[in-house]
VOPAGU-2260 file (C-alpha; in pm, 1 decimal, decimal comma):
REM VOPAGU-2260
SITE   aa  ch    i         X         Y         Z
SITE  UNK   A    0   -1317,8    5007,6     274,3
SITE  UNK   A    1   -1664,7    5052,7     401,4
SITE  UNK   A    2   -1635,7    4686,6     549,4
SITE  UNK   A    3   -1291,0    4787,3     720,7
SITE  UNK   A    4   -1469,6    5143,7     862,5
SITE  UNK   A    5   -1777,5    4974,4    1007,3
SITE  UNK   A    6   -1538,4    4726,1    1241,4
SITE  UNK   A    7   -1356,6    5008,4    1383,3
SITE  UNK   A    8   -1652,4    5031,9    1652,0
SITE  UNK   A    9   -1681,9    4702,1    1737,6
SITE  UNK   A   10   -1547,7    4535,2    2028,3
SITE  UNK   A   11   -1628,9    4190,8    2004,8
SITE  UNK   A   12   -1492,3    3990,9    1674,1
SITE  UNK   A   13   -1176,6    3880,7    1699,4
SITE  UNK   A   14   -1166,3    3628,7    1374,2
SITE  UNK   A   15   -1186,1    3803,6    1063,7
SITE  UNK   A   16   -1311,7    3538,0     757,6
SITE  UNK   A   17   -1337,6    3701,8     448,7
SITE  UNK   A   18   -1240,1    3419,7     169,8
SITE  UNK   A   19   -1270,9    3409,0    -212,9
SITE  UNK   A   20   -1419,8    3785,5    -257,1
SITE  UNK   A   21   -1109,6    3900,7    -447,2
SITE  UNK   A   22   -1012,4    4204,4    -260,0
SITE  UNK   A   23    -681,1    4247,3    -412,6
SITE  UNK   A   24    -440,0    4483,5    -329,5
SITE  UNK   A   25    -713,6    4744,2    -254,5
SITE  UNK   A   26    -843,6    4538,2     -13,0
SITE  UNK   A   27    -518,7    4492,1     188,2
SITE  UNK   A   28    -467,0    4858,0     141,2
SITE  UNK   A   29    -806,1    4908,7     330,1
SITE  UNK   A   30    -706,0    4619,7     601,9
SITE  UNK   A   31    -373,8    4696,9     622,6
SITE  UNK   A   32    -484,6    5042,2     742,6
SITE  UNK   A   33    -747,1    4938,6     993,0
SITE  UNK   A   34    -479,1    4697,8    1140,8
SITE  UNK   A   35    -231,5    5008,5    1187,7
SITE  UNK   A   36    -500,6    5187,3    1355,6
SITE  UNK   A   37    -584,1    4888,1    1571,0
SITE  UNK   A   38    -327,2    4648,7    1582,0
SITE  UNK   A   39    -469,7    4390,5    1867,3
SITE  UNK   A   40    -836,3    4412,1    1747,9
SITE  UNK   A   41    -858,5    4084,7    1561,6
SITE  UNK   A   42    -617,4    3721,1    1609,4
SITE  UNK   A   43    -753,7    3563,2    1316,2
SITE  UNK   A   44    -705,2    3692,7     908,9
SITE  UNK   A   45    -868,5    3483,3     682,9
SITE  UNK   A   46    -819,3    3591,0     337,4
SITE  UNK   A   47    -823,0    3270,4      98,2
SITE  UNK   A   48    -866,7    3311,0    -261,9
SITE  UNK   A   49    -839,3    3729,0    -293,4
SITE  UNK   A   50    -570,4    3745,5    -543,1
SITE  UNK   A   51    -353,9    3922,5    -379,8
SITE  UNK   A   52     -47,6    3944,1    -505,9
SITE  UNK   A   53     320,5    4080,7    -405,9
SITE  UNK   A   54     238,3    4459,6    -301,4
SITE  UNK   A   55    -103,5    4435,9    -149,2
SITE  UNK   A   56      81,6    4132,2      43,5
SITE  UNK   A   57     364,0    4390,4     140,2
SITE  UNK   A   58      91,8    4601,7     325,5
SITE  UNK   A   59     -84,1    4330,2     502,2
SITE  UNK   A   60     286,1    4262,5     651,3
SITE  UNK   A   61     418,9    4596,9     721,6
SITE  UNK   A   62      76,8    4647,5     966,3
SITE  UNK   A   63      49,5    4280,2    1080,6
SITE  UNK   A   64     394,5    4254,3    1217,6
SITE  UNK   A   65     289,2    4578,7    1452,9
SITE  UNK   A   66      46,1    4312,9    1641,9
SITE  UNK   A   67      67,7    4110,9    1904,2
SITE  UNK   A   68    -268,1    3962,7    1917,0
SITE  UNK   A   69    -231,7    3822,4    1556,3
SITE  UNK   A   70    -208,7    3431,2    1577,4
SITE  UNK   A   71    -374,9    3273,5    1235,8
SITE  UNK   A   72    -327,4    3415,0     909,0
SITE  UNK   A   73    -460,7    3231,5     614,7
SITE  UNK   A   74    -367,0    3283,2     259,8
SITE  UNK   A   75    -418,7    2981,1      56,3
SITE  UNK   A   76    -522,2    3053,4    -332,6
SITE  UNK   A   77    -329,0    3377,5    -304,8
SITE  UNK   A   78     -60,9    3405,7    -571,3
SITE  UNK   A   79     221,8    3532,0    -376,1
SITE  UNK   A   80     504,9    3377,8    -584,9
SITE  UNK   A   81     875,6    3391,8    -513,1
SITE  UNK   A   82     855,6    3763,9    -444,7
SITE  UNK   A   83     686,8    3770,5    -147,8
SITE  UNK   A   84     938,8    3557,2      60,7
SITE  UNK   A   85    1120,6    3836,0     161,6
SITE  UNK   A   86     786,9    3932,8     319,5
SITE  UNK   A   87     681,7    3610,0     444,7
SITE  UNK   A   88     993,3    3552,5     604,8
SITE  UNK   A   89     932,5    3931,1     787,6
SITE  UNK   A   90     567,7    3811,7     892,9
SITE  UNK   A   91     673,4    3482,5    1065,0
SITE  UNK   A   92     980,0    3622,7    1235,6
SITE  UNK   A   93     836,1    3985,2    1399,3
SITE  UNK   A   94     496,7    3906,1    1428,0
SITE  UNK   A   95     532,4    3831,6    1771,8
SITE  UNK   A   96     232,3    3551,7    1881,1
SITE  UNK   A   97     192,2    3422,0    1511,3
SITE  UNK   A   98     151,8    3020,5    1537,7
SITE  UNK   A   99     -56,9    2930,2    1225,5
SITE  UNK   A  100      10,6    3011,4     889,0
SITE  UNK   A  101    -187,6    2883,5     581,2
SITE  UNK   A  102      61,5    2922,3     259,3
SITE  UNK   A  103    -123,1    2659,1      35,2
SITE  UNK   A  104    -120,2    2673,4    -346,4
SITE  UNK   A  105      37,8    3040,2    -302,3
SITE  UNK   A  106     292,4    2947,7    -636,9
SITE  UNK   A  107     607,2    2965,9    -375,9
SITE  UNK   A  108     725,6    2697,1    -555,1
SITE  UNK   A  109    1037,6    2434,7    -510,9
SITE  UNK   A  110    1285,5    2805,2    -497,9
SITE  UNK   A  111    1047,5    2977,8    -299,3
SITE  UNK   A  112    1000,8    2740,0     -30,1
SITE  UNK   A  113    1383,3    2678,2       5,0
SITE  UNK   A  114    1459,8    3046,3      38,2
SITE  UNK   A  115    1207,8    3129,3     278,1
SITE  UNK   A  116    1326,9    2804,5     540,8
SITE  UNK   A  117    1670,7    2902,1     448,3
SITE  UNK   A  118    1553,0    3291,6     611,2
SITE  UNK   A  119    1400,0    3092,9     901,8
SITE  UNK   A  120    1664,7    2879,5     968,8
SITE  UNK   A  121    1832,9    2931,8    1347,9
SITE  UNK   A  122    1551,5    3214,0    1396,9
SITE  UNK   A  123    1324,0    3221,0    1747,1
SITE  UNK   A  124    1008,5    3222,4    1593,5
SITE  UNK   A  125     643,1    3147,6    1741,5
SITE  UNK   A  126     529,7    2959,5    1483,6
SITE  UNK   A  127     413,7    2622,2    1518,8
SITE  UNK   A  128     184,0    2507,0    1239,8
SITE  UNK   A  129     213,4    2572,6     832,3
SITE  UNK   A  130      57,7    2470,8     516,3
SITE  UNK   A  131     224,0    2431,9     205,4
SITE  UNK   A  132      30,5    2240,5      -6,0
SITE  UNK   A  133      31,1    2254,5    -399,0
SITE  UNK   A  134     334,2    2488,2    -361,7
SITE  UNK   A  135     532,2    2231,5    -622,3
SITE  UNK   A  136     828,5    2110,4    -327,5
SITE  UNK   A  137    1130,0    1963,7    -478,1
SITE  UNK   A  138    1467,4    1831,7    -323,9
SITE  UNK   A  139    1565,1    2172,2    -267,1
SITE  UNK   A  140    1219,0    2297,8     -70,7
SITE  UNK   A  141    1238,6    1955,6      83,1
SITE  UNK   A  142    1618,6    2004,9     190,4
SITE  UNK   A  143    1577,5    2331,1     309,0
SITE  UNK   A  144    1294,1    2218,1     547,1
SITE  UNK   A  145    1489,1    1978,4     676,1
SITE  UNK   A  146    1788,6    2141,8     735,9
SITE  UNK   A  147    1589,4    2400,4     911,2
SITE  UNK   A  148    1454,8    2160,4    1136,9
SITE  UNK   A  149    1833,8    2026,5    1221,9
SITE  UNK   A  150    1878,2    1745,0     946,6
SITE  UNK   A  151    2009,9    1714,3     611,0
SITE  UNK   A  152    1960,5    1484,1     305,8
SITE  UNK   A  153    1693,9    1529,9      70,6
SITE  UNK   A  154    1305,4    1486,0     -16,3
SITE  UNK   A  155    1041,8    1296,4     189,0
SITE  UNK   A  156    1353,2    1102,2     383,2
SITE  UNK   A  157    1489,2    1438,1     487,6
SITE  UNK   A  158    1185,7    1547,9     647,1
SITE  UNK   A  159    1144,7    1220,2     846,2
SITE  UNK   A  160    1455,9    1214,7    1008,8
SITE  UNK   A  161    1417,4    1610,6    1093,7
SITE  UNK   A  162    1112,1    1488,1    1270,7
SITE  UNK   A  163    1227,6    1166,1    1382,4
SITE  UNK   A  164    1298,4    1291,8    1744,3
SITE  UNK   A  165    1083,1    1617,7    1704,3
SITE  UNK   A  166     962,2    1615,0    2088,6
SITE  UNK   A  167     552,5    1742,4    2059,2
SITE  UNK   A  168     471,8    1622,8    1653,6
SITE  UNK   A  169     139,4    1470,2    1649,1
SITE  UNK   A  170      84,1    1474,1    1252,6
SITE  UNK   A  171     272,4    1410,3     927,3
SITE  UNK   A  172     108,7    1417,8     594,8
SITE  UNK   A  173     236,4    1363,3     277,8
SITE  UNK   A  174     -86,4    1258,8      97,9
SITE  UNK   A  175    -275,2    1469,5    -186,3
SITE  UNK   A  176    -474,9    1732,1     -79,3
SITE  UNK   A  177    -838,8    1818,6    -248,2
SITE  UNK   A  178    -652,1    2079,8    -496,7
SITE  UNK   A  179    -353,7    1868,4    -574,7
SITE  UNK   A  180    -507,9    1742,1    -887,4
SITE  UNK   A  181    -764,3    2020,8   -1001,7
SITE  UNK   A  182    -417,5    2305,3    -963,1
SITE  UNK   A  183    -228,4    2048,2   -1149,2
SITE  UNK   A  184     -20,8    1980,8    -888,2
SITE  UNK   A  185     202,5    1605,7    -876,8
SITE  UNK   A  186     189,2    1362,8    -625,0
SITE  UNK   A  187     472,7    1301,8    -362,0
SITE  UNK   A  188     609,3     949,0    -464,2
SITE  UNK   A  189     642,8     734,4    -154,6
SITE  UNK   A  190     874,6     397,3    -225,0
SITE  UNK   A  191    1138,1     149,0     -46,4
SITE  UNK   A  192    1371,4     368,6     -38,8
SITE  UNK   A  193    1167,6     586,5     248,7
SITE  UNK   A  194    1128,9     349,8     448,9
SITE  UNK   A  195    1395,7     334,8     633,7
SITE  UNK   A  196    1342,9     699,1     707,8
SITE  UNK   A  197     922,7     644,1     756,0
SITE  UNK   A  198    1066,2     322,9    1019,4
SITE  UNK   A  199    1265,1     615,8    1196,1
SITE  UNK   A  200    1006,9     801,5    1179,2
SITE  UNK   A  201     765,8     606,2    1306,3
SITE  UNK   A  202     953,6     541,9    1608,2
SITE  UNK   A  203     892,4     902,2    1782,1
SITE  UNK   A  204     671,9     813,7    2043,1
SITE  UNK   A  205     505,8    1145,5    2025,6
SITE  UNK   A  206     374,3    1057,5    1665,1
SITE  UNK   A  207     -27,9     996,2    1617,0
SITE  UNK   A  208    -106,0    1037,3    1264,7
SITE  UNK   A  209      71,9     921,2     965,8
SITE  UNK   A  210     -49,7    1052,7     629,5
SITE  UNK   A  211      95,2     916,3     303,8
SITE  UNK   A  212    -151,6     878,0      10,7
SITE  UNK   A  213     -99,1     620,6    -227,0
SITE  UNK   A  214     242,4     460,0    -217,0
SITE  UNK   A  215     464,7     260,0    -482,8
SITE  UNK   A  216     590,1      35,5    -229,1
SITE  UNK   A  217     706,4    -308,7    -342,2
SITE  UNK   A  218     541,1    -586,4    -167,0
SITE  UNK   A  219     860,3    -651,3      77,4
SITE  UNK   A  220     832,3    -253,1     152,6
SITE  UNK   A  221     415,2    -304,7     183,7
SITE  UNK   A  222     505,0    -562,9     466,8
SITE  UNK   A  223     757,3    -402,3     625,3
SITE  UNK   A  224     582,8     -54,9     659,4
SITE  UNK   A  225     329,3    -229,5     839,6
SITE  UNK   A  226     542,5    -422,0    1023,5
SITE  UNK   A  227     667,7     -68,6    1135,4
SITE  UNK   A  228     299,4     103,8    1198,1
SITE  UNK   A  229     173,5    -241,1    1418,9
SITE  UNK   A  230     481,9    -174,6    1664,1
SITE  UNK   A  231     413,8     203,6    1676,7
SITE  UNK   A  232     208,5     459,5    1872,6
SITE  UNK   A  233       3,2     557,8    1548,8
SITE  UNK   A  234    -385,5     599,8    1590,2
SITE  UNK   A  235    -459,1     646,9    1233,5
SITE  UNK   A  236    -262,4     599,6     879,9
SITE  UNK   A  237    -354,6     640,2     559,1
SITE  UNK   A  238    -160,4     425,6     299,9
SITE  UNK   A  239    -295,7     352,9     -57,4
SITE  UNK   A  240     -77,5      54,2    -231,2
SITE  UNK   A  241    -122,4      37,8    -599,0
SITE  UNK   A  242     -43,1    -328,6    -664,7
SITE  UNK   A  243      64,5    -544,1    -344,9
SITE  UNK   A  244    -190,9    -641,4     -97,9
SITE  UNK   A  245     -76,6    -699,5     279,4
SITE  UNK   A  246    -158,9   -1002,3     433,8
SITE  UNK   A  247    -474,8    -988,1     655,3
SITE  UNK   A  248    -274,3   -1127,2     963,7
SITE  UNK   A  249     -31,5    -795,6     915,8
SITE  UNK   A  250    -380,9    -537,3     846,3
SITE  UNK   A  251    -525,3    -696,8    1175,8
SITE  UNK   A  252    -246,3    -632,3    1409,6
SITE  UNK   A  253    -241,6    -264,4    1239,2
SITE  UNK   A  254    -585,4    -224,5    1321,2
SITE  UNK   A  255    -569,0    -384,0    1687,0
SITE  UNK   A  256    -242,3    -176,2    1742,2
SITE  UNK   A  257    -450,1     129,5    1643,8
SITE  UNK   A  258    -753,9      62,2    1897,3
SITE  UNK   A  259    -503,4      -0,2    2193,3
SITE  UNK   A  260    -336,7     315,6    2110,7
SITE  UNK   A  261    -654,0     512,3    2079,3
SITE  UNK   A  262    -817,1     396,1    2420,6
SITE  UNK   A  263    -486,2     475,3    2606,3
SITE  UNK   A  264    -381,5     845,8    2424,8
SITE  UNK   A  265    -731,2     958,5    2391,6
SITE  UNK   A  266   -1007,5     740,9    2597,5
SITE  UNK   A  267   -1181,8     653,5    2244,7
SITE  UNK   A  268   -1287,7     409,1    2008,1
SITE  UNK   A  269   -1104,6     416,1    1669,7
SITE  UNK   A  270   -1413,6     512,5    1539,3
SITE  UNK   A  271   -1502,6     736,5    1781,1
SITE  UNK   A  272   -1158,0     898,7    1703,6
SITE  UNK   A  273   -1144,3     895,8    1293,9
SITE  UNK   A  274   -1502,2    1032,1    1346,6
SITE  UNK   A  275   -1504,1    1310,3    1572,7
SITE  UNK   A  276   -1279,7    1603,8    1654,6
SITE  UNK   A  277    -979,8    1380,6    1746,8
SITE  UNK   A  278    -843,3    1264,1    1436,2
SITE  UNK   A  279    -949,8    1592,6    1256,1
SITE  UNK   A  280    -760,7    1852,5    1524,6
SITE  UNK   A  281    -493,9    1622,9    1464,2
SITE  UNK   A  282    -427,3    1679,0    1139,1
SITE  UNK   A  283    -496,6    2052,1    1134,8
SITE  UNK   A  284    -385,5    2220,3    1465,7
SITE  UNK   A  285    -715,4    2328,5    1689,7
SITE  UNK   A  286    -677,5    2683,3    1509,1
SITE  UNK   A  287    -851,7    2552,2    1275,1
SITE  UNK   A  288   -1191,8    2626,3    1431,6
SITE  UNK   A  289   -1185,6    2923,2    1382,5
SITE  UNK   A  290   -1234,3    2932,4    1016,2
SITE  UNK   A  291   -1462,5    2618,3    1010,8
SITE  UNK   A  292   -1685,1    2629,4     716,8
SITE  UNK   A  293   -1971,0    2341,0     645,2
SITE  UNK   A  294   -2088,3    2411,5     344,3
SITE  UNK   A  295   -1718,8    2465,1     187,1
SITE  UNK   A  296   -1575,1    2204,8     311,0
SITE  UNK   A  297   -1874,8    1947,7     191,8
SITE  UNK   A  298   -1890,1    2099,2    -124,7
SITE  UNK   A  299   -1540,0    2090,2    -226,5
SITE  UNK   A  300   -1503,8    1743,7     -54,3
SITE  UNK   A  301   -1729,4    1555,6    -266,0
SITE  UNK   A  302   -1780,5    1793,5    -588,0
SITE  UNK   A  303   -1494,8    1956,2    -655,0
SITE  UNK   A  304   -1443,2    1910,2   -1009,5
SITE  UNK   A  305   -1855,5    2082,8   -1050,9
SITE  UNK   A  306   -1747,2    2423,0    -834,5
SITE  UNK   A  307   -1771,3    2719,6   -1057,6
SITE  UNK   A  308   -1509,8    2910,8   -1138,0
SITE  UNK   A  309   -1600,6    3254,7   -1239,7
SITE  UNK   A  310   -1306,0    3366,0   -1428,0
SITE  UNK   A  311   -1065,2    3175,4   -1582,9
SITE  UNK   A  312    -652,8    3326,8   -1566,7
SITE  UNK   A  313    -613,7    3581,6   -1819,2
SITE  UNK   A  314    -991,6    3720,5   -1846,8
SITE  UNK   A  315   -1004,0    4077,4   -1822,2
SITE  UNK   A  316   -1129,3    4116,9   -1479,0
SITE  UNK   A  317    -804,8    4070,8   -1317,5
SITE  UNK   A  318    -673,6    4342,3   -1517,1
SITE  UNK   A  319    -959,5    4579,2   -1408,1
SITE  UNK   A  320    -913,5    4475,9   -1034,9
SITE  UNK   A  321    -502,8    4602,4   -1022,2
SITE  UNK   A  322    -599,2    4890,2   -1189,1
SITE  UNK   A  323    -840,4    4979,5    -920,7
SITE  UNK   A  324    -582,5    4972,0    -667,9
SITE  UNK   A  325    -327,8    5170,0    -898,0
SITE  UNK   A  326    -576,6    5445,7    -912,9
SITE  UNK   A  327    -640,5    5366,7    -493,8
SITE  UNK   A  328    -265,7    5438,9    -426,4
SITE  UNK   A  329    -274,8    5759,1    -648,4
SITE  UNK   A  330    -559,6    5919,1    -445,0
SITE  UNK   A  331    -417,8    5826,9    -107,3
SITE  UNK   A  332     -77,3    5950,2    -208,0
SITE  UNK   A  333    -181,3    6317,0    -283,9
């Protein structure tokens, strides 16, 4: 609260960060109001790991939608679970500039995922980027994706041939993320059978980045996918192969393929490009700036398994932090 009254004066920040502090529904109560009171103050929410859950979420929507200077809101490590679609789907569709939004590990889950693109689907909406990592995507999820973006069919080949002649994609990525394995979270198996939907992929012209994390392809399929990225306008994939190894003639004409493409889309070396802001704005959408942290990103990068979690699910604390809200509610009611 005191946080939320001490911004109401201020003129000049426009991106809010506020991750991991586990503000709960309390907190959106007390955000939720200062965004009511000024609606175009801020354009970026970051609220990351603040277990909030269904009806603090319901708050943060019913003042967000009001703005229209609102264009990033973040909510990884939130869990919002199936019940909040309903009020995800009112967030993306009436808040009016809203091009970035950041649903990773937020336990939507394979159902939750395929209702809320089922609510979206046909819908003029201003969104353009949206993360939804370790949110446990099945056939249906996957499905309902695609059929949102005009295609049909199911899984990873569904969402290549929705994209397949997608007119401005720059980036697909279906590797692991750093919290696929500490949430527990499965890999997206990659085989021959994609690949005639990857090779369709592929051929957008629009595409730069190509993202799949290790692969079960056979070695035919390890060929051919290469075949596929040497003839494309790719600056940079990622491709793990558990057993086959390609033949260094096919790797070479990947990697000279790669350094034409990145002198004539972006002026740069490929080193130059996997190293600096190319590669990296890319992948994540230049909104991403705004919430850049250093010392996060390192630290989760290269020791995640040694961050300290506080309090495990089920301690107390959690308990004690909805019951502060309850009691919130009660006094603002009266």
């Amino acid at each position: 609260m005191a946080l939320m009254d001490s911004l109401k004066s201020n003129s000049f920040v426009r991106h809010f960060l506020l991750g991991n502090n586990i503000i709960s529904a309390t907190g959106c109560f007390a955000i939720a109001s200062f965004i009511k009171e000024k609606p175009d103050q801020m354009e970026t929410w970051y609220l990351a790991g603040n277990h909030i859950k269904p009806a603090g979420f319901e708050d943060l929507v019913s003042a967000m939608v009001t703005s229209s200077s609102i264009t990033n809101v973040w909510l990884k490590r939130n869990p919002l679970g199936l019940t909040s679609v309903s009020h995800l789907t009112g967030l993306i569709i009436e808040t009016r500039n809203l091009r970035t939004l950041d649903l990773e590990n937020t336990e939507l889950g394979d159902e939750g995922v395929a209702r809320l693109f089922a609510n979206l689907k046909g819908k003029a909406i201003a969104l353009k980027n949206v993360f939804l990592n370790a949110n446990g995507i099945g056939v249906k999820g996957a499905q309902a994706i695609a059929e949102t973006l005009d295609a049909g069919c199911a899984g990873i080949s569904a969402v290549c041939e929705a994209l397949a002649g997608h007119p401005t994609i720059r980036a697909v990525g279906f590797s692991s993320s750093l919290t696929t394995k500490p949430h527990g979270q499965r890999y997206n198996h990659v085989d021959d059978d994609a690949l005639p939907a990857l090779k369709q992929l592929l051929r957008n012209p629009q595409l730069r980045v190509l993202e799949l994390g290790f692969t079960a392809f056979s070695a035919e399929g390890v060929e051919g996918f290469r075949d596929a990225v040497a003839a494309s306008t790719l600056c940079y994939v990622q491709a793990y192969h558990v057993e086959p190894k390609e033949s260094e003639n096919c790797t070479l004409r990947v990697h000279q393929q790669h350094k034409h493409n990145t002198w004539q889309f972006y002026d740069l070396s490929t080193d130059e490009f996997n190293r600096g802001l190319g590669l990296r704005l890319l992948r994540n959408t230049a909104d991403v700036r705004l919430i850049d942290s250093v010392y996060r990103t390192r630290d989760r990068r290269y020791n995640f398994d040694n961050v300290k979690q506080y309090w495990d699910e089920g301690d107390p604390v959690w308990a004690m932090i909805d019951a502060k809200w309850n009691e919130v509610m009660h006094v603002d009611s009266r």
